[in-house]
C-alpha atoms as a printed R data frame, in Angstrom:
   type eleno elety resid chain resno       x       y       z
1  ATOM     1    CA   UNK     A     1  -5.507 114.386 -11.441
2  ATOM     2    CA   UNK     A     2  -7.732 116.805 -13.811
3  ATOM     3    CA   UNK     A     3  -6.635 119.860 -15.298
4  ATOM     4    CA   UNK     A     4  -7.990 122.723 -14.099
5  ATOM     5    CA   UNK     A     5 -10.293 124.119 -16.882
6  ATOM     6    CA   UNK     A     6 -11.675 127.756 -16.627
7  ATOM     7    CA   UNK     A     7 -14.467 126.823 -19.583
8  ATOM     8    CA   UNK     A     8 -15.477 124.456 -16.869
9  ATOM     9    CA   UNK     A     9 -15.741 126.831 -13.861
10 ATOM    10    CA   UNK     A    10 -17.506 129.383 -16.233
11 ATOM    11    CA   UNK     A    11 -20.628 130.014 -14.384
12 ATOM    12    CA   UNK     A    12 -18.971 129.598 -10.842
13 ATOM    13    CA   UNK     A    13 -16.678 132.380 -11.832
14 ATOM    14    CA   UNK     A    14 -19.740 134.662 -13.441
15 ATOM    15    CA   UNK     A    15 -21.650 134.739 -10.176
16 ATOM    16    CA   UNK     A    16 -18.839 135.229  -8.064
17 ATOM    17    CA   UNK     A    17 -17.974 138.149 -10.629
18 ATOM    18    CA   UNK     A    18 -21.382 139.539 -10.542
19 ATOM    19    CA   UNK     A    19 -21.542 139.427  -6.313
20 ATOM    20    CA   UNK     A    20 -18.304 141.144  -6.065
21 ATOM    21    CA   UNK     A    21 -16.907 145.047  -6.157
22 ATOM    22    CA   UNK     A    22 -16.104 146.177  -9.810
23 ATOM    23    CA   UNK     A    23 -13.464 148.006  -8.274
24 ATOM    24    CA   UNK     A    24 -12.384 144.955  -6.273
25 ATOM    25    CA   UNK     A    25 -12.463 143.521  -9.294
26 ATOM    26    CA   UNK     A    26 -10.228 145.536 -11.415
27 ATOM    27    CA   UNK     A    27  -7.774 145.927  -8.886
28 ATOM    28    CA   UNK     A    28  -7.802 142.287  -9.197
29 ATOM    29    CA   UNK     A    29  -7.652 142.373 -13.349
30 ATOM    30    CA   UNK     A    30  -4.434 144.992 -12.772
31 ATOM    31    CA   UNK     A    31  -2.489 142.611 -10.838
32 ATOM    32    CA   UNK     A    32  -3.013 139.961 -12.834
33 ATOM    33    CA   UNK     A    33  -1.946 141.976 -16.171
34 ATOM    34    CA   UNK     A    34   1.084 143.303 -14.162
35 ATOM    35    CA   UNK     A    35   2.406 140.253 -13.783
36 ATOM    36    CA   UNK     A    36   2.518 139.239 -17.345
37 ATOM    37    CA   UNK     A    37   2.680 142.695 -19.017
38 ATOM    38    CA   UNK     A    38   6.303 141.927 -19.447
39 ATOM    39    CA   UNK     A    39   5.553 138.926 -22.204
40 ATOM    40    CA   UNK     A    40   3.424 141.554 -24.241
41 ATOM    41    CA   UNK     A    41   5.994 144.161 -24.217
42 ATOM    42    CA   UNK     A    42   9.190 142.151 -25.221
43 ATOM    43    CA   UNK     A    43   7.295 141.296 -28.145
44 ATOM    44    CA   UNK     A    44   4.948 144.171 -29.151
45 ATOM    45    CA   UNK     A    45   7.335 147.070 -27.453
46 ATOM    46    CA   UNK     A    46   5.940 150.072 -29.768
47 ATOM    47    CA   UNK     A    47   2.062 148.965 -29.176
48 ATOM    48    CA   UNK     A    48   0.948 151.221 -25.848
49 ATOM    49    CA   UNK     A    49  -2.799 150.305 -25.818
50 ATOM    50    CA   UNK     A    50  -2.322 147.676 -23.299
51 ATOM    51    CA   UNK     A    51  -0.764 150.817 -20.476
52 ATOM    52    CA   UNK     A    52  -2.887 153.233 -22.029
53 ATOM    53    CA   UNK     A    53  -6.253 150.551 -20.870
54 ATOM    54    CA   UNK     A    54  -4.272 150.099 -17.499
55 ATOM    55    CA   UNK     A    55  -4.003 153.994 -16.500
56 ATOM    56    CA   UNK     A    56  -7.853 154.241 -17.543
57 ATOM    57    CA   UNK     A    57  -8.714 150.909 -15.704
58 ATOM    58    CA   UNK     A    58  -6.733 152.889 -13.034
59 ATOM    59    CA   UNK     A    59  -8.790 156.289 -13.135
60 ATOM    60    CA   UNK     A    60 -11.751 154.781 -13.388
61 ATOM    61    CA   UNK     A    61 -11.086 153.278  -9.742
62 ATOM    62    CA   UNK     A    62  -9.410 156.654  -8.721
63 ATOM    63    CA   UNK     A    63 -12.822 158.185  -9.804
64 ATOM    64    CA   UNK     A    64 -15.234 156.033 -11.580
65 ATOM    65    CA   UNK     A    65 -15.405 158.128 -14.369
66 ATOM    66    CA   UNK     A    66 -13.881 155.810 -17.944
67 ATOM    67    CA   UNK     A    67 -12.238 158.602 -20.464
């Protein structure tokens, strides 16, 4: 059985990307990060840039405006 290889599924991934919601999307990109977010932060506690780009990833689907 193969590995599953994302470099390999590139251009699948890039037009389902491209037919799909940016919002749906980043919802998507949130829950992803969420469930990992932990790793990051038990190593790098004191760096807030990854929350900071997850409350404007956040506002920009609240309102669609990036700040």
């Amino acid at each position: 059985m193969r590995k599953f290889s994302l470099a390999e599924q590139k251009e699948y991934f890039l037009e389902i990307a491209s037919k799909t919601d940016k919002r749906v999307l980043a919802i998507w990109a949130i829950e992803c990060v969420e469930r990992v977010m932990y790793l990051f932060e038990e190593k790098y506690r004191a760096d807030k840039r990854p929350l900071r780009a997850l409350e404007v990833l956040r506002e920009w689907i609240d309102n669609g405006i990036f700040k």
